[in-house]
C-alpha positions, 0 to 999 in steps of 0.5 A, spaced: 548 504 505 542 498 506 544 491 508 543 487 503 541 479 505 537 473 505 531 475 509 530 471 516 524 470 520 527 474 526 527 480 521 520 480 518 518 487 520 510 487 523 505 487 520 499 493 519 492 492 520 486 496 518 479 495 521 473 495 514 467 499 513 464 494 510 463 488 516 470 484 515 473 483 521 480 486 522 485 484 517 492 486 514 490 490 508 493 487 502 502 490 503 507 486 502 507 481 506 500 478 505 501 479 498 506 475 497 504 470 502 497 470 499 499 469 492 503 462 495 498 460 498 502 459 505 497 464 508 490 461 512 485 468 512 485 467 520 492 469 520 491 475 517 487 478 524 489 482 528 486 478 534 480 473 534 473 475 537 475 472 544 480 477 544 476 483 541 469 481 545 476 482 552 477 490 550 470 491 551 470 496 544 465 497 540 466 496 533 461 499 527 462 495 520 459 496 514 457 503 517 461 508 513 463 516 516 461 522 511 463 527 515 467 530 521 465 536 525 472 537 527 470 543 533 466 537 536 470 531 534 463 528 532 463 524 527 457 522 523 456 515 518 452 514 512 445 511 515 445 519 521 449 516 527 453 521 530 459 518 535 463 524 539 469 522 542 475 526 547 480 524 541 479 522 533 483 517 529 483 518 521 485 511 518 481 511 513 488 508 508 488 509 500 484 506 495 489 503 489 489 508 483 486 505 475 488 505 469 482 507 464 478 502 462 481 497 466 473 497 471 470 489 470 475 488 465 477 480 467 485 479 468 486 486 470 487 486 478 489 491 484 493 488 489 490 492 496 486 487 500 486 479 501 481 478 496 485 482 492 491 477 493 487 471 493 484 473 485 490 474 483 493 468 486 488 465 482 489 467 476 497 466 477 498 460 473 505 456 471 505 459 463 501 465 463 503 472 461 504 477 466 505 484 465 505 489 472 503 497 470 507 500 475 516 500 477 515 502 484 516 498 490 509 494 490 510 493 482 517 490 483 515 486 489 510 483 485 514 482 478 519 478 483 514 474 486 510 472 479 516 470 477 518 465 482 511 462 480 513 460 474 510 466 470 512 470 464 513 476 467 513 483 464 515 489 468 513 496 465 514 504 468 515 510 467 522 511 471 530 509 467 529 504 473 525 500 478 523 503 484 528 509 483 524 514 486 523 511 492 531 508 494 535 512 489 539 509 482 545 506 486 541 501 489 535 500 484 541 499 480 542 492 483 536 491 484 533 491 477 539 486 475 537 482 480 530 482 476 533 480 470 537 475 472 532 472 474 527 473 468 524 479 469 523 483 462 524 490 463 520 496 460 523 502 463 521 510 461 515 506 458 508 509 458 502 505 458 496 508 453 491 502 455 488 496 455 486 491 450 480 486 451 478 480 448 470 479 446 469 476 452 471 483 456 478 480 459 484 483 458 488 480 452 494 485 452 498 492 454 499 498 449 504 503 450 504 510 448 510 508 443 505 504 439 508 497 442 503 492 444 505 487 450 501 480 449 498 479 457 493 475 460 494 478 466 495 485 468 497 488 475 495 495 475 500 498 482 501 505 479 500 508 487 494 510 491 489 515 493 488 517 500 481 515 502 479 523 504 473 525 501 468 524 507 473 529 510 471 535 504 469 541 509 471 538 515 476 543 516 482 538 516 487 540 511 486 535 505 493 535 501 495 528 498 492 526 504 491 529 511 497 534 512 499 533 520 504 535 525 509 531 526 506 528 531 500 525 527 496 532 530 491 534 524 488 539 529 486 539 537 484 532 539 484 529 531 489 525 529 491 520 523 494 514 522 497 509 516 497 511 509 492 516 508 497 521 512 501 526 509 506 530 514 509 537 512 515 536 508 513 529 506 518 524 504 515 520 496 509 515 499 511 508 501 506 505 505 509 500 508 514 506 511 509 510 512 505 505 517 510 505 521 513 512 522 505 514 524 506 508 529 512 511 533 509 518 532 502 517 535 504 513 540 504 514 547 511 515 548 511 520 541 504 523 542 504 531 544 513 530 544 516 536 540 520 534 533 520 529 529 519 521 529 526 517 531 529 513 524 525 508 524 528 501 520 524 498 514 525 493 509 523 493 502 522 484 500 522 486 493 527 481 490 527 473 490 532 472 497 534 479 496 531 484 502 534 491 503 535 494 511 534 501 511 532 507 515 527 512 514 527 518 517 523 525 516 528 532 515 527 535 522 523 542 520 520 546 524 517 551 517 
């Protein structure tokens, strides 16, 4: 059974970082801990690098922004970029992550955020203001998170999904059970087994509420869209790699001899529902040097899901151990 407990600092798990291909330095890409903490404006952008430039310039690595891939030559483990560059490597490592799934319509539409990035977690802070009406598209473990943290904001919170309740895909009804009444007792509106139909816009093309499949309509000044991700392997079309909901690996993180892939845009054989931040560090452990190259399965590794005002759930998260 998970523990259920006030979080402390010593049990705050690490933190994942991503390396962008559009010229940004090293960052933390929007999870749970950035969001939260963005969102509150407890956190400086510095702290969310991985390591300063001094320490970078110390690896003597060389780091390629704003240059992205298109496509890998899995054979020669070659990997080419948009402008034609064409990097050969002993191994390659595919973290290429997701991009957060839209709804329909919801593209430049004001008010309406995706939480991914720190400018994705700054806007939304922004627009978090005491008063506002909030409504989250999306009961999994983000939507939730962020429901919670909106709320502990002063703002009139609404949250909407398809599931009888919150996060029960993820951790199963007996523990969401308590966690959704902790969201009620704390203001936190409801809308299980609830279909979004669209977005309605003011004649100024901002969001101006939430129209579900049964006809209802939810006022909102602001609509957070968490409704999952899809992994970033388009580039990889052709490589010869196998594409399935993400790049299906071994249970080393192995995608084929001398590639591999880490984060979320992995998918293992037999793959447990998708949760990010689970997902980081079960690739950690299994592509490590330790890991790498071992038979069998990665260890349980401990996670935590800080989705409820001073509530966190402990838990471990391990792959069945298949072989088939």
């Amino acid at each position: 059974m998970p523990r259920y407990a006030r979080p402390r600092a010593s049990a705050r798990p690490p933190r994942s970082y991503w390396q962008s291909r559009h010229g940004h330095p090293l960052q933390c890409p929007g999870g749970r801990r950035l969001g939260r903490r963005a969102r509150h404006g407890r956190r400086d952008p510095e702290r969310t690098r991985l390591r300063t430039d001094l320490q970078l310039a110390s690896l003597e690595a060389e780091f390629i922004l704003g240059d992205a891939a298109v496509s890998l030559e899995t054979a020669t483990r070659t990997v080419r970029t948009a402008p034609g560059l064409a990097l050969s490597a002993d191994a390659v490592v595919v973290a290429t992550g997701v991009r957060p799934r839209a709804l329909p319509g919801q593209a430049g539409l004001a008010g309406v955020h995706v939480l991914r990035t720190w400018d994705d977690a700054v806007a939304l802070r922004a627009d978090l203001r005491v008063g506002a009406g909030v409504v989250v598209v999306g009961d999994g473990v983000l939507g939730a998170e962020i429901a919670a943290t909106a709320r502990t904001m002063g703002v009139d919170v609404t949250l909407v999904g398809p599931g009888l309740i919150p996060m029960a895909a993820q951790l199963g009804s007996r523990v969401t059970q308590l966690l959704a009444d902790l969201h009620t007792e704390h203001g936190v509106r409801l809308r299980p087994g609830a279909t979004v139909d669209g977005l309605t816009t003011t004649h100024r093309h901002a969001v101006h509420g939430v129209r579900l499949a049964d006809g209802d309509m939810l006022p909102a000044d602001v609509v957070v869209v968490a409704i999952g991700a899809v992994p970033v392997t388009e580039w990889l079309a052709g490589s010869g790699l196998v594409l399935d909901n993400g790049v299906v690996c071994d249970s080393t993180s192995r995608a084929a001899e001398g590639v591999y892939a880490v984060g979320d845009v992995v998918r293992w054989r037999h793959d447990t529902p998708r949760c990010p931040s689970w997902r980081a560090r079960r690739t950690a452990a299994a592509s490590s040097p330790s890991t790498a190259g071992a038979a069998g399965s990665p260890k349980s590794l401990p996670g935590t899901c800080p989705s409820k005002p001073a509530c966190t759930a402990r838990l471990s998260s391990a792959r069945p151990n298949r072989t088939h």
